[in-house]
N, C-alpha and C positions, 0 to 999 in steps of 0.2 A: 162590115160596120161594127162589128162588135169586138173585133180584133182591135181597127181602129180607136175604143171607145177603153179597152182595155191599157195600149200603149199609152193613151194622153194621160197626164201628171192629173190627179184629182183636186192639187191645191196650191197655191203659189209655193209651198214651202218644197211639196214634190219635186216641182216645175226645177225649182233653183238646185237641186240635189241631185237630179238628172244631168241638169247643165255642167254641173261642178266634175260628176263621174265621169262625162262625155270628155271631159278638157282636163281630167286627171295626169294625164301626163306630161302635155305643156305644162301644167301648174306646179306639179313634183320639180321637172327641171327648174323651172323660175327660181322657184324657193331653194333649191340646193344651191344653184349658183348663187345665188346673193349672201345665203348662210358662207358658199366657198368663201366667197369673195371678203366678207367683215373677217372671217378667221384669216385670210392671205394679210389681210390692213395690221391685224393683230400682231399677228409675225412679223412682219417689217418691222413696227414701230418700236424704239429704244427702249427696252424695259428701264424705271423709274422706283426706287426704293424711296419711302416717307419717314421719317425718322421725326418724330412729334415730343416736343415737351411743353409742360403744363407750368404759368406763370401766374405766382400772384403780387398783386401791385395794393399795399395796404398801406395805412398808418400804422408806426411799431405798437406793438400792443400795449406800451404803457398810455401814451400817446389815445388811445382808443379808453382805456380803461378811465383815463382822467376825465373825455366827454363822457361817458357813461357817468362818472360820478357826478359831476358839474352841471352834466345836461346842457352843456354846451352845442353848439352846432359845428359840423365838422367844414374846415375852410381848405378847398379843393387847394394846387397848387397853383392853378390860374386866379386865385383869389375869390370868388366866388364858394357860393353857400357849398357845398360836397353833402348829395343822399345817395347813401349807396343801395336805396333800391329803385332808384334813379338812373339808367344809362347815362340820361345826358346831363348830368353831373358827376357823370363820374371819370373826372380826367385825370388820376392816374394809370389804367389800363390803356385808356385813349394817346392820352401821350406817350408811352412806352411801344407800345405794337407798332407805329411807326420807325421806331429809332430801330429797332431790333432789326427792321428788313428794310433798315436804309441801307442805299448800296456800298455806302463809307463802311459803315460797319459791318457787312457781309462781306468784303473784297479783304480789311484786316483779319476777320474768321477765318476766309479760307486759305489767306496764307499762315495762318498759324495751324491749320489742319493739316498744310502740304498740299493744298490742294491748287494753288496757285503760288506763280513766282513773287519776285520784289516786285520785279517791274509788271506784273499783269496787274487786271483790276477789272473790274466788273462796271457796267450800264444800267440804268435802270431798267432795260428788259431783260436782260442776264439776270440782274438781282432777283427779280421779281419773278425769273421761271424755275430759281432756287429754293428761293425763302419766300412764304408768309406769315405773316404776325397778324392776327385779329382779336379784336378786344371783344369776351362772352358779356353780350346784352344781361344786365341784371347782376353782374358778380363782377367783383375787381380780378380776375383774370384775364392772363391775356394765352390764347392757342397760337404755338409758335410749331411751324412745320418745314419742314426741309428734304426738298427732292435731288436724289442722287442717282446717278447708273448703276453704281455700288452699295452695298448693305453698310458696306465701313465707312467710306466717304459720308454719307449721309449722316451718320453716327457722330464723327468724326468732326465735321460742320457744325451739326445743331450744338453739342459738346461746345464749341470755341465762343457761339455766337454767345449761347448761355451766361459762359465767362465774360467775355466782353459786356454782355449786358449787366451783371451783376456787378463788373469794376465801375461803368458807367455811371451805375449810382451811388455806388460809395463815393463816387466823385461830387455826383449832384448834391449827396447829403449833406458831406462833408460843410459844402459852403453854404445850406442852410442854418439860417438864425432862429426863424420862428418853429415849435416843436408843430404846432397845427399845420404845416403844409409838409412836414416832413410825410416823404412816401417810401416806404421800404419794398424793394422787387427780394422775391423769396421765391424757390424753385420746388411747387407742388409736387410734378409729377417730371423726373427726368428724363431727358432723353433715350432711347433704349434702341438695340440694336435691330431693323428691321427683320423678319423672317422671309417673308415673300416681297414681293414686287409690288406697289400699288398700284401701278399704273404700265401698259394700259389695262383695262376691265375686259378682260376675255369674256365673261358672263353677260356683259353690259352690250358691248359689243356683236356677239353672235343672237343676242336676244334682236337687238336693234336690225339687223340682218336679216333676222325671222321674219321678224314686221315687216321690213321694205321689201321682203319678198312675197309674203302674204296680199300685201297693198298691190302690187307690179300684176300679179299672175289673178286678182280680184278686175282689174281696169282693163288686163290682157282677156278675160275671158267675156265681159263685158264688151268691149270692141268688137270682136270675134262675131259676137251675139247679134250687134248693131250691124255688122257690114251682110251678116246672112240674111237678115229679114231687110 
């Protein structure tokens, strides 16, 4: 009786701590294999270099400096009011981050990188698993990023689109009349040559692996419990 009374868990939290040491080793395996398995997906999968440049999409500063004096209102290039602490008025970012990871203009980039022939050319999911452009909420910048198997490809790419982008507007301006909608693209932060791999997230990965093996060998021990009693 007292043997008995000694063995029993004295508190649900016991009880569970018990169960968990009982089933320690189904549990250990669960979790290794799962941890094996996200590191085996890791490995397989094509390592992916980001090569990131920083863009901004303004009116030329004289241009800015005359609404400061005038206190004029700034007239976007869609013709509407322009506040640039305004997102949704603010369509020179918005209109650029498009053009930049259009596939026309990603498919001329990477033949000018070497990256493709005359005759190849890119889709818009080829384009779009290369390049994206988004325009930062709250600032006239636009994040321009570029995935590559290669640290120089990458490089190499973001480099051309840049260009292209920056001839694009000299074009745009060019045939601008009125100075208020004129929008000047200027290159913040340049592209740089990546060091590591971005992707995929070994970290991200084996953490995610932890978990689903955590979860498995939790429902495993669980079941186990339910078919005994």
């Amino acid at each position: 009786m007292t043997d008995a009374a000694t063995d029993r868990p004295r508190s649900p939290a016991g009880w569970y701590l018990r169960l968990l040491w009982t089933a320690r080793l189904p549990i250990l395996i669960i979790v290794a294999a799962c941890v094996a398995i996200a590191a085996i997906v890791t490995a397989l999968q094509t390592p992916l270099y980001a090569s990131r440049a920083l863009l901004s999409v303004r009116p030329p500063p004289e241009v800015v400096a005359e609404f400061l004096r005038t206190h004029q209102p700034k007239i976007g290039a869609d013709g509407r009011l322009y506040d640039e602490n305004d997102p949704l008025r603010q369509s020179g970012p918005g209109r650029w981050a498009p053009r930049l990871a259009a596939p026309g203009l990603v498919t001329l980039a990477a033949r000018d990188a070497g990256l493709l022939s005359a005759g190849q050319s890119l889709d818009d999911r080829q384009a779009a698993a290369w390049v994206t452009a988004d325009a930062i909420d709250g600032a006239d910048l636009v994040r321009l990023t570029v995935w590559q198997p290669a640290p120089d490809a990458a490089l190499k790419l973001a480099e051309a689109i840049v260009a292209r982008g920056l001839e694009a507007n000299r074009r745009d301006e060019a045939e601008v009349i009125a100075p208020a909608v004129h929008r000047r693209v200027v290159v913040v932060d340049p592209p740089a040559l990546p060091a590591a791999p971005g992707y995929p997230r070994r970290a991200v990965n084996l953490a995610v692996g932890l978990g689903l093996g955590v979860l498995m060998a939790t429902a495993f021990v669980a079941a186990r419990q339910v078919i005994r009693n």
